[in-house]
SENUMAR-433012 format. One record per residue (C-alpha): residue number from 1; x, y, z. Coordinates in steps of 0.001 Angstrom, whole numbers, plus 500000, padded with zeros to 6 digits. Example, Ala and Ser with C-alpha at 12.3 -4.5 7.8 and 13.67 -1.06 7.14 Angstrom:
SENUMAR-433012
SITE,seq,X,Y,Z
SITE,1,512300,495500,507800;
SITE,2,513670,498940,507140;
end
This chain:
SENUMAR-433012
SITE,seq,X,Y,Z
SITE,1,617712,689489,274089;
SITE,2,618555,687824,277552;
SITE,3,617437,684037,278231;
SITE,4,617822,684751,281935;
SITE,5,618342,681843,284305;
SITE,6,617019,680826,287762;
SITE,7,618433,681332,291729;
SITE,8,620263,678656,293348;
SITE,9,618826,678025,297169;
SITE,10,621034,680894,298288;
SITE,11,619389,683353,295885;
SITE,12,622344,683859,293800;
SITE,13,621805,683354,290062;
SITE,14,622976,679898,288429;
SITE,15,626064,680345,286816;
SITE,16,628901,679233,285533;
SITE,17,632452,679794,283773;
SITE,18,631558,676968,281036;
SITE,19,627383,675620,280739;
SITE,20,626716,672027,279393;
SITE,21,623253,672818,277661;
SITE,22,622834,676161,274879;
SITE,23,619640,677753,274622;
SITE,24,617621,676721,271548;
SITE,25,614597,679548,272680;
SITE,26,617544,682318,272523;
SITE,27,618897,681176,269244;
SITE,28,615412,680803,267426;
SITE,29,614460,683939,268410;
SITE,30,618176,685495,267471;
SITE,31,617443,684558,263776;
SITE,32,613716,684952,263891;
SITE,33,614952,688712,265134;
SITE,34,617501,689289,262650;
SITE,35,615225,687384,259784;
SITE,36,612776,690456,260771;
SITE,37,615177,693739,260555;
SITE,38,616438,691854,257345;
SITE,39,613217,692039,255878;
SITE,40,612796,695874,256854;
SITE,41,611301,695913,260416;
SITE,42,612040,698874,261772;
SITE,43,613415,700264,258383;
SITE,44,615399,703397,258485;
SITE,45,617111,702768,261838;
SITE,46,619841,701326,262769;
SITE,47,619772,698351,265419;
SITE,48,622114,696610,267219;
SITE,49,620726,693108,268016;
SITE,50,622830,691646,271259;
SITE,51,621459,687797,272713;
SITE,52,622893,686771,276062;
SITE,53,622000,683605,277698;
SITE,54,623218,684018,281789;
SITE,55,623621,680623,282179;
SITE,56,627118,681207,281207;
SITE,57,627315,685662,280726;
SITE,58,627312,688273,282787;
SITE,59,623869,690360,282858;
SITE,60,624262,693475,284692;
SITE,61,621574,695387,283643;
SITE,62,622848,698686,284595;
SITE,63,625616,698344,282295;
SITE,64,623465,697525,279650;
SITE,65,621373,701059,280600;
SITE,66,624712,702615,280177;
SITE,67,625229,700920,276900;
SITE,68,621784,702150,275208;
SITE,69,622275,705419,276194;
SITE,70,626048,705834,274464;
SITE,71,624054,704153,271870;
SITE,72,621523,706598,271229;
SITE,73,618985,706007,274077;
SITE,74,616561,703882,272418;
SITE,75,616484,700253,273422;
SITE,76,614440,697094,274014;
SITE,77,614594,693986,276472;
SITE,78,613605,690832,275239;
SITE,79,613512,688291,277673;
SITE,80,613559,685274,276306;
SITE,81,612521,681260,276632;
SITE,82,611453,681858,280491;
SITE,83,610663,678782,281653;
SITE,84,608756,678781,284990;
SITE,85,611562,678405,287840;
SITE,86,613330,681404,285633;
SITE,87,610472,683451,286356;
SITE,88,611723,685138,289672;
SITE,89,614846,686464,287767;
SITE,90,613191,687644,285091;
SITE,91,611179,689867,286436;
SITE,92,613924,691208,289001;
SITE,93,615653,691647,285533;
SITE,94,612637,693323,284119;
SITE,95,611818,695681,287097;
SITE,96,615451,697391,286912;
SITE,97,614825,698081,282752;
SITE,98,611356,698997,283283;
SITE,99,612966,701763,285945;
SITE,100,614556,702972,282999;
SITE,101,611577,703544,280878;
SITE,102,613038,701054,278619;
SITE,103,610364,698449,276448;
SITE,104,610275,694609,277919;
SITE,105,609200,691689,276719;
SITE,106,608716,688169,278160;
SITE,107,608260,685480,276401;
SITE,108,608993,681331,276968;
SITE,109,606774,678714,278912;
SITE,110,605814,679999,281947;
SITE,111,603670,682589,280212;
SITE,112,602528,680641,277122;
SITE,113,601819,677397,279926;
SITE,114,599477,679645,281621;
SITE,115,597449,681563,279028;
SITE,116,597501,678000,277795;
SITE,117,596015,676384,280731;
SITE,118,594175,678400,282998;
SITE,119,591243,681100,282566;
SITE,120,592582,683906,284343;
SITE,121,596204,685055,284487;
SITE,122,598257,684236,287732;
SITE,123,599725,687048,290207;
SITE,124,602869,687317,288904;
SITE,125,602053,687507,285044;
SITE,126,599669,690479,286496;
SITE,127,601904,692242,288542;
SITE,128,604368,691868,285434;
SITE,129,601675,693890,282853;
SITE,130,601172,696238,285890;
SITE,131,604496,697534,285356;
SITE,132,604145,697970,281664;
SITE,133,606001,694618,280235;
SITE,134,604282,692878,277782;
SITE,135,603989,689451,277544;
SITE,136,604109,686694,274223;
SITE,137,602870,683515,273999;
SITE,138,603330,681143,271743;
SITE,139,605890,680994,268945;
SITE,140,607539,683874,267207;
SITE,141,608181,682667,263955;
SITE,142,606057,683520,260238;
SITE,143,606369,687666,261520;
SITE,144,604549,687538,264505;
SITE,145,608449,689116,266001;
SITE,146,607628,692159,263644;
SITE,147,604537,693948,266061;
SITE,148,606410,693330,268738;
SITE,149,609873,695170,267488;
SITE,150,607206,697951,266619;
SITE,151,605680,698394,269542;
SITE,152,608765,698434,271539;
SITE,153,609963,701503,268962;
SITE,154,607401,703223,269903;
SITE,155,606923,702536,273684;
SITE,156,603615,700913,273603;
SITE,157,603859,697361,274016;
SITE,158,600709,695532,274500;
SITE,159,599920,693731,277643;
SITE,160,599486,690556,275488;
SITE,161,600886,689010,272744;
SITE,162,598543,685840,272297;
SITE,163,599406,683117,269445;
SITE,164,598483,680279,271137;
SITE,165,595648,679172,269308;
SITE,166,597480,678891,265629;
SITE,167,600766,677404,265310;
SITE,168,603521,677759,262558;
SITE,169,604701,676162,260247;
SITE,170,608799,675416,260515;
SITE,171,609762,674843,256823;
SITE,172,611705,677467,255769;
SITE,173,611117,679322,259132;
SITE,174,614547,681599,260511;
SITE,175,617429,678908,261320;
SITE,176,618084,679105,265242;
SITE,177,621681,680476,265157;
SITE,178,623805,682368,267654;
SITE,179,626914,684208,267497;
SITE,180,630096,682359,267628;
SITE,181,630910,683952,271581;
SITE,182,627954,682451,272751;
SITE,183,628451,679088,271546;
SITE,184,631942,678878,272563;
SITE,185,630826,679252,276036;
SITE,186,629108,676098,276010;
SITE,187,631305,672618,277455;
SITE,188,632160,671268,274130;
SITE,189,631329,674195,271959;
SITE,190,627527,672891,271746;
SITE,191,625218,674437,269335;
SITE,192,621080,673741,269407;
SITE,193,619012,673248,266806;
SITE,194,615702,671897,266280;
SITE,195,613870,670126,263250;
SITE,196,610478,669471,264857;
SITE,197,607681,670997,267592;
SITE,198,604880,669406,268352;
SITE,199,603952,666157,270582;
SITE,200,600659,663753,269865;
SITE,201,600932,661649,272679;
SITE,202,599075,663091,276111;
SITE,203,601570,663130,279197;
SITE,204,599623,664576,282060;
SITE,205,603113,666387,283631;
SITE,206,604068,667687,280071;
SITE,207,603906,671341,278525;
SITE,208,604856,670307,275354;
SITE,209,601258,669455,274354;
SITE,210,599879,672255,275452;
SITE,211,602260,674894,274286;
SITE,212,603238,673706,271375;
SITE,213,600115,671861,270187;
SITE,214,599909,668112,269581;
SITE,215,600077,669111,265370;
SITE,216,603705,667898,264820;
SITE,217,605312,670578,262734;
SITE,218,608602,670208,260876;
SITE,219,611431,671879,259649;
SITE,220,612613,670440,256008;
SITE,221,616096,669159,255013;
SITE,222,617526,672566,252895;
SITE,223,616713,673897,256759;
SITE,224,618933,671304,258137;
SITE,225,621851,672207,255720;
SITE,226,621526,675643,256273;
SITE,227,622199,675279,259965;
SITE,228,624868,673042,259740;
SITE,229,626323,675028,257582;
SITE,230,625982,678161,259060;
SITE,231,627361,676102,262281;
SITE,232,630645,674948,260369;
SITE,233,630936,678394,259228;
SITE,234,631772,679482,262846;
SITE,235,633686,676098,263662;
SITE,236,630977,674220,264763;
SITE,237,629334,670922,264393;
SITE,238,627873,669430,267580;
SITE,239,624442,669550,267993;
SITE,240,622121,669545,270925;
SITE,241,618689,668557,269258;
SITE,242,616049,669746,271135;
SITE,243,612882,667936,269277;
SITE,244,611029,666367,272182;
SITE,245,610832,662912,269994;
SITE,246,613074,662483,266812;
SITE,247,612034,659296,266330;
SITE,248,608206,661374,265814;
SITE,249,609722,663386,263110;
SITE,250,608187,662601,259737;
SITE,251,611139,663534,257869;
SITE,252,613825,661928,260102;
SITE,253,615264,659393,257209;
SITE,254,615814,662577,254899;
SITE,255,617247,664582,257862;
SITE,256,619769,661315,258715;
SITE,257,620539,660868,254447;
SITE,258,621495,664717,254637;
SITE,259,623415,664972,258028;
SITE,260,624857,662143,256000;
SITE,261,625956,663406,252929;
SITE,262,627396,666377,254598;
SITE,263,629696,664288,256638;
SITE,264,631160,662667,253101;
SITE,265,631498,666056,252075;
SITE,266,633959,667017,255228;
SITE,267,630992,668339,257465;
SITE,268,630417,666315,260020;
SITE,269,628075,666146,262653;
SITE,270,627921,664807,266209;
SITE,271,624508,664506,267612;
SITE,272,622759,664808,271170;
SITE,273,618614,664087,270163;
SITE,274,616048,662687,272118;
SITE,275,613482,659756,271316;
SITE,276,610476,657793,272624;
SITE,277,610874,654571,274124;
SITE,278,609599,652782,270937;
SITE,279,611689,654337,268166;
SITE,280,614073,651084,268162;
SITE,281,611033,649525,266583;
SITE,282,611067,651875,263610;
SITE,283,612786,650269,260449;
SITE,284,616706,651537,259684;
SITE,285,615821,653957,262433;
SITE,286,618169,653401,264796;
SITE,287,621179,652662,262032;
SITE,288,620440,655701,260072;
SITE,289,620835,658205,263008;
SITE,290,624288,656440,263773;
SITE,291,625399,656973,260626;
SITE,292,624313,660769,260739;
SITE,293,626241,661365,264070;
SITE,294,623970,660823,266975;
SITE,295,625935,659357,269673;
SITE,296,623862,660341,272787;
SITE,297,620652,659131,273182;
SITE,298,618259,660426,275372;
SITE,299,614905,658290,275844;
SITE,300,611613,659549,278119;
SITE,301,611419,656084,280028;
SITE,302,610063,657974,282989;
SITE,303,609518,655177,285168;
SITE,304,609392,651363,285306;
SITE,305,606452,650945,286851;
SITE,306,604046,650403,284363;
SITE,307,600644,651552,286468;
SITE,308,602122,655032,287103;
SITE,309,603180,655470,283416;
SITE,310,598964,654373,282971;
SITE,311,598116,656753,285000;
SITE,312,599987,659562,283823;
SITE,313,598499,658874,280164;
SITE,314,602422,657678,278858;
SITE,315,601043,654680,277714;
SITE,316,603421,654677,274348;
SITE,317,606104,653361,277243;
SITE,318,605818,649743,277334;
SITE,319,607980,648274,280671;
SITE,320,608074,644900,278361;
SITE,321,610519,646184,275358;
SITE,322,612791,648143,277917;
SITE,323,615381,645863,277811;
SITE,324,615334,645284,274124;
SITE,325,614633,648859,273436;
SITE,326,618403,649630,274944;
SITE,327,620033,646652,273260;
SITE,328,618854,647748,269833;
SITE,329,620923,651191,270897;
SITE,330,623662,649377,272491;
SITE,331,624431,647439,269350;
SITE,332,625988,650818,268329;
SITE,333,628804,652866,270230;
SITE,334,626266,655338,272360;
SITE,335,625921,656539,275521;
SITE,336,622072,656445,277106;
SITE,337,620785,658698,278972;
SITE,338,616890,657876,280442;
SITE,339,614843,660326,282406;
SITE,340,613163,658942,285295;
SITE,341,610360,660836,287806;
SITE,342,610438,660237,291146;
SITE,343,606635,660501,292465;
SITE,344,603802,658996,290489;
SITE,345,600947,657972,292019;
SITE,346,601779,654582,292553;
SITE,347,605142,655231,294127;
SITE,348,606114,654899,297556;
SITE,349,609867,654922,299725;
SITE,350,610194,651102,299086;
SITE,351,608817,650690,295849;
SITE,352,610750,653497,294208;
SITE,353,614340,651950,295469;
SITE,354,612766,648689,294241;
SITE,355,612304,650061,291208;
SITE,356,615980,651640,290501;
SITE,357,617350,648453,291569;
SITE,358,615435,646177,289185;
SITE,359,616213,649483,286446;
SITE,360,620336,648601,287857;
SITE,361,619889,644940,286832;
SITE,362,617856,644986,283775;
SITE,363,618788,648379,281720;
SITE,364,622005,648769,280398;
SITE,365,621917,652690,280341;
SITE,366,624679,654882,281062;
SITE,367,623255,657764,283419;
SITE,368,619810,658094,284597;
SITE,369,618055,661575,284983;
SITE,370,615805,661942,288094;
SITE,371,613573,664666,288354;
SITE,372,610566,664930,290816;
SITE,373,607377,664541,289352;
SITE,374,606119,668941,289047;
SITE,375,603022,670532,287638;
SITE,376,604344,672616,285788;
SITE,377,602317,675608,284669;
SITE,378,601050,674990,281329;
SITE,379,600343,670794,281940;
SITE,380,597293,668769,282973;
SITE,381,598781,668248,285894;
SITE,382,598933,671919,286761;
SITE,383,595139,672752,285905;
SITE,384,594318,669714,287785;
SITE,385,595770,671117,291092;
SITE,386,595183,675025,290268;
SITE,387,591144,674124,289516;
SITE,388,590828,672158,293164;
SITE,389,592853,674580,295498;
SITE,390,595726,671744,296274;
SITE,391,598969,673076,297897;
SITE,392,601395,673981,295428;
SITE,393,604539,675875,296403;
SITE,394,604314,679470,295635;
SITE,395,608253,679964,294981;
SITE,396,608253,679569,291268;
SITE,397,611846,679394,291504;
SITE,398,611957,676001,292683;
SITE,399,609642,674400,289766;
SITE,400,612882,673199,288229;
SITE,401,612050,669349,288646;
SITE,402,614554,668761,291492;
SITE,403,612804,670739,294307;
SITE,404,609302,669382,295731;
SITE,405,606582,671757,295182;
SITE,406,603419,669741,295971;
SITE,407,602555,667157,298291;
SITE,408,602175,663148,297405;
SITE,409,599020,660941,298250;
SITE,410,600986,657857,300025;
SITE,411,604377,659808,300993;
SITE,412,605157,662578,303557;
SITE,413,607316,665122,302508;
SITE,414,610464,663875,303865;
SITE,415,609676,660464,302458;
SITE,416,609499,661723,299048;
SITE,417,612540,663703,299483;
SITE,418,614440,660875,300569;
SITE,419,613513,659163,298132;
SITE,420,615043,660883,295461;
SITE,421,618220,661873,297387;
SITE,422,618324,657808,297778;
SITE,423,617266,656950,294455;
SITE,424,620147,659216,293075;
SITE,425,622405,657543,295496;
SITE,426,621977,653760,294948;
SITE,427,622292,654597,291044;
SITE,428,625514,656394,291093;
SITE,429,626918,653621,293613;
SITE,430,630509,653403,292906;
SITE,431,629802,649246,292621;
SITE,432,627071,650168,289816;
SITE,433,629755,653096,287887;
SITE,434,631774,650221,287374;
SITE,435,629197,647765,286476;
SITE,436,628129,650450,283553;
SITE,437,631711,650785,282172;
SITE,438,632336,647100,282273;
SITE,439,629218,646778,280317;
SITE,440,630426,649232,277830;
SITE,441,633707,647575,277453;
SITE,442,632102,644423,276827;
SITE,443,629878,645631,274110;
SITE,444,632801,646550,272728;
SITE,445,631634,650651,272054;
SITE,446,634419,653367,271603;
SITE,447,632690,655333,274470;
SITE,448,635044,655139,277585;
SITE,449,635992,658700,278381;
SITE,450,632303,660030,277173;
SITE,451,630707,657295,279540;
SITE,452,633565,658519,281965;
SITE,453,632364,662009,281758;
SITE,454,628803,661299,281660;
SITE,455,628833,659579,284871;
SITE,456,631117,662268,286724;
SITE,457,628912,665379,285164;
SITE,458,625317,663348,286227;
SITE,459,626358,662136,290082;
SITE,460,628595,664863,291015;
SITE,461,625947,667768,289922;
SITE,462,623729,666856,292292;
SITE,463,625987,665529,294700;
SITE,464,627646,668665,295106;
SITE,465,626136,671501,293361;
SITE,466,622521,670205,294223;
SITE,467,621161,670568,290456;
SITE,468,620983,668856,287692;
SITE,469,623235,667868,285173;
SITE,470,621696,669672,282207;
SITE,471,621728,673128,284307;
SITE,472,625243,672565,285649;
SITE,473,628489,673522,284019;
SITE,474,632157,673570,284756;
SITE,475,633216,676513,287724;
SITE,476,630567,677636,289321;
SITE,477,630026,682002,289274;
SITE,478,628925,683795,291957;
SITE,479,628876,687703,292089;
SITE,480,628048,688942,295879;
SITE,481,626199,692139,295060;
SITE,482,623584,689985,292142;
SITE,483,621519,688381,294565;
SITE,484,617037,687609,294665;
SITE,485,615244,690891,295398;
SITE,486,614458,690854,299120;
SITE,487,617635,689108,300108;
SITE,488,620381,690848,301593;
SITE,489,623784,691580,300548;
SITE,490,626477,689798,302146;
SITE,491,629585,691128,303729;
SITE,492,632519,690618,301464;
SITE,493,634253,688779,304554;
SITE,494,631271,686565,304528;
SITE,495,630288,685787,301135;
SITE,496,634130,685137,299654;
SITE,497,635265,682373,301930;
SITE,498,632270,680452,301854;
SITE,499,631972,680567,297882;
SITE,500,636264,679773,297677;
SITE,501,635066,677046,300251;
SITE,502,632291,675695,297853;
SITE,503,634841,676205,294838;
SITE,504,637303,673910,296633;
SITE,505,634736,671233,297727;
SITE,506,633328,670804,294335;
SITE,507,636161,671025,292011;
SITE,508,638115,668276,294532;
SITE,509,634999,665722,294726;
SITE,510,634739,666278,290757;
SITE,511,638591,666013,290259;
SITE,512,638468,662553,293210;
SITE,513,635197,661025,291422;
SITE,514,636722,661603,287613;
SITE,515,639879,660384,288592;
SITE,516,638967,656922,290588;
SITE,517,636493,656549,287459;
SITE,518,639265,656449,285139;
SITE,519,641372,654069,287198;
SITE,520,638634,652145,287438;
SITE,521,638625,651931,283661;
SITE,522,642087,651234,283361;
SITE,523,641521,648024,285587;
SITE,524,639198,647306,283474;
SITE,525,640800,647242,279872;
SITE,526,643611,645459,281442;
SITE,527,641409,642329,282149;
SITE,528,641986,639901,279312;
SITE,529,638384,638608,279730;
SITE,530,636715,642393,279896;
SITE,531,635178,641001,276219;
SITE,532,633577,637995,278093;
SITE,533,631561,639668,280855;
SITE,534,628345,639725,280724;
SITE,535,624872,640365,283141;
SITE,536,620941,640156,282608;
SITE,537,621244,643730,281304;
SITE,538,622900,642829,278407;
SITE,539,621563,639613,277824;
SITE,540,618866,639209,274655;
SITE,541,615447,639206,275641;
SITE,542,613822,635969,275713;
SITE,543,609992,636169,274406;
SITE,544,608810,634760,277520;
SITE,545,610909,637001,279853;
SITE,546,608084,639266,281307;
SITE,547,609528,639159,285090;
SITE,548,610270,643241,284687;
SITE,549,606769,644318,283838;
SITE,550,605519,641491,286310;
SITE,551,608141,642976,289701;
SITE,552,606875,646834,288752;
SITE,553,603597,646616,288766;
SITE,554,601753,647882,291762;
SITE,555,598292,645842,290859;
SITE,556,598066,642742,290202;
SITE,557,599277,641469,286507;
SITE,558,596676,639659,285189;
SITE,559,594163,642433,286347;
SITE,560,596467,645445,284982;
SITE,561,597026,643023,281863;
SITE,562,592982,642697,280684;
SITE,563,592621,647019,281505;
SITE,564,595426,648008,279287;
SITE,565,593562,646743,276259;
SITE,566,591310,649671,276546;
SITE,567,594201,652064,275702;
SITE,568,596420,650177,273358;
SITE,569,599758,651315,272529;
SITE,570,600408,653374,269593;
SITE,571,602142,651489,266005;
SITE,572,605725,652866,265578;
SITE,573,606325,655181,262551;
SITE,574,607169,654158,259881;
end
């Protein structure tokens, strides 16, 4: 089973000695897989079950020909959690196995976002069931793995696996596990889990909704145990949670009470989970998942301009409660992490470095995410597009949120490009870096050298690798003779000093930029009134205060104020 990944600009595969992000697709389906031959799939024979995510390994799939045929000469691809901009490897993956006569799968988002979305399947999901690879969509779990393993035994995959229309239940589902190499390749030995799938609010740019229904579905608390135990087992007990919206999760109090427990009992866990912009307003919410380990927060805020987050159907985000939203975190020693799009309707050059300037002032987050707003295959915005003929690129490699595929109503391309090179820019200003960490000081939180890092891994990603943090690692790989079909090989004499070159460059900004940053902090403890600073950002909201939503609106106030009534913001969970 191979989670492939995507190719760089230059066509070589993204890679790297150490990744920052596991794959929670890979390790689902590595214990959904193993849950199946334990239950007698495929009875009688004996399978070797091998998951590789090339984010971080070596795929060469000739070697992997070589190693089914010492093994007996039966074997089966499975390539896993493809996500659109993945797509283009995959199949140049799949085309070398399928050479071979050997059984492969794809499964992930890009297929299940278009059988999903659109009435006819696209070119490339075509010209992948032309050459005899089946394709799943939809999730795995309650058997639907055991056809599959089946048909691959006995060479006749189907062209389509469809379980879109019914989704399954989690509780008591396979625990997403993988092996204890994989994990350790991951920047801080990361493992994934995930307790919930499902999303009921209606973001036009997301897949979520349309993938993995808008029925939240849930995992229960002996499920939680299991995988931390099973984690701890292997020497492992930080967690990347990949439920869209914790703070959704019906059983999120029980999951905090037994995250815990376990920690009084010597297993502790350290948390990375993701919430709305609203779960501060949930009682003991954001206490309880403290307590239970969570110490990096990631929160959708998307934008701060309130029309675009209208018109993108995100109305749960209220501009208003920003500022108190990130106090209520602050009060506890976490870093925050907000993802931002750069491209809504209402967005233009000016207003979108208006925007992260006001975000600068008011928001006392650590590192902001930008992505460029994409239609991805399998959201609204997608079948929007696809249904009226509007440009989208046709490279699927570059739907990975920080290319432009499609054009903008009010900005040329190079404006829009600009503007999220300069957005990126004016946040990670070295005058702002130190305006976050004396912030953090101040609150007094135990974060410095995770802030540190933080700020480092998010500005010098794109800086100098050009991709985001959460597909960048530590060391970038290149191999000269794995590069996208229809692209030459280099010469050795070429290809070698320009990737030592790029080696150099990066590794010395990262080294200059982690270094200053830690100087910077050592000024900064050394000031006997660090404890008394203090800016709007971290100054309580007064109930009057409404200048933010007023300065980032692009109608006028009043007028945006009486239409928003019509779509009222949903109550918090309770």
């Amino acid at each position: 089973m191979i989670k492939p990944t995507r190719y760089d600009d230059e066509g070589y595969p993204l890679q790297w000695w150490r990744s920052i992000i596991p794959s929670n697709s890979l390790a689902c389906l590595t214990g959904i897989v193993q849950n199946a031959l334990d239950r007698g799939v495929l009875a009688g024979r004996t399978v070797d079950l091998h998951p590789m995510d090339e984010i971080h390994s070596r795929v060469d799939p000739q070697r992997i020909l070589r190693a089914i045929r010492r093994a007996g000469g039966k074997g089966f691809v499975g390539l896993v959690g493809v996500q659109t901009n993945q797509f283009p490897r995959a199949m140049d993956l799949a085309r070398q196995f399928r050479a071979a006569d050997v059984p492969v799968a794809i499964g992930g988002f890009h297929v299940s976002g278009v059988v999903s979305m659109l009435k006819t399947l696209t070119p490339e999901l075509r010209e992948a069931q032309a050459l005899g690879i089946g394709l799943f969509a939809g999730e795995a779990e309650q058997g639907r793995i055991d056809e599959v393993l089946e048909d691959a035994w006995n060479g006749q995959l189907k062209p389509l696996y469809d379980h879109l229309k019914v989704t399954p239940g989690l509780e008591g589902a396979p625990i997403p596990l993988l092996p204890k190499g994989q994990v350790a390749r991951n920047i801080n030995k990361y493992a994934s889990l995930d307790l919930g799938r499902g999303c009921p609010f209606e973001c036009s740019f997301c897949t979520i909704i349309n993938v993995q229904g808008r029925k939240s579905r849930f995992r229960s608390v002996e499920d939680l145990e299991a995988i931390v135990r099973a984690n701890a087992a292997q020497g492992f007990n930080r967690f990347f949670l990949t439920d869209d919206n914790f703070a959704r999760n019906k059983n999120w109090e029980a999951f905090c009470d037994k995250l815990i427990a376990l920690a009084a009992e010597g297993l502790p866990a350290r948390l990375v989970i993701q919430v709305d912009t609203l779960a501060h307003r949930i009682p003991r919410f954001v206490e309880k998942c403290v307590a239970a380990g969570a110490d990096q927060i990631f929160i959708g805020l998307e934008n701060i301009n309130a029309d675009n987050l209208e018109a993108a159907k995100k109305r749960q985000n209220r501009v208003e409660d920003y500022r108190a939203m990130v106090l209520a975190w602050k009060r506890h020693p976490v870093v925050i992490t907000c993802g931002y799009i750069i491209g809504f309707s209402n967005d233009s050059y000016p207003s979108i470095l208006h925007d992260i300037a006001i975000l600068k002032d008011e928001l006392a987050i650590d590192t902001l995410y930008l992505n460029y707003l994409t239609p991805l295959p399998g959201s609204e915005d997608h079948r929007r597009l696809h249904a009226v003929g509007a440009w989208m690129d046709p490279d699927l490699n570059k739907y990975d949120l920080n290319h432009r595929v499609t054009h903008h109503a009010h900005m040329t391309d190079d404006e829009w490009d600009r503007a999220f090179r300069d957005a990126h820019r004016s946040f990670y200003t070295w005058e702002h870096m130190e305006r976050i960490l004396r912030r953090m000081v101040a609150l007094g939180s135990n974060k410095k050298l995770t802030t540190v890092n933080r700020l480092v891994a998010y500005r010098e990603a794109v800086r100098l690798e050009g991709v985001a943090k959460l597909e960048a690692g530590y060391v970038r790989i290149k191999r000269r003779r794995q590069r996208r079909s229809g692209m030459p090989i280099e010469h050795p004499l070429t290809f070698y000093p320009r990737y030592l070159g790029h080696l150099c460059h990066s590794l010395g900004g990262t080294i200059h930029t982690y270094v200053r940053l830690r100087r910077v902090l050592a000024r900064i403890l050394r000031d006997p009134a660090r404890f008394d600073y203090v800016d709007r950002a971290i100054t309580p909201v007064c109930e009057e205060e409404l200048q933010l939503l007023r300065d980032t609106r692009s109608t006028p106030y009043a007028d945006r104020r009486r239409a928003s009534t019509a779509h009222p913001a949903p109550a918090p969970a309770d």
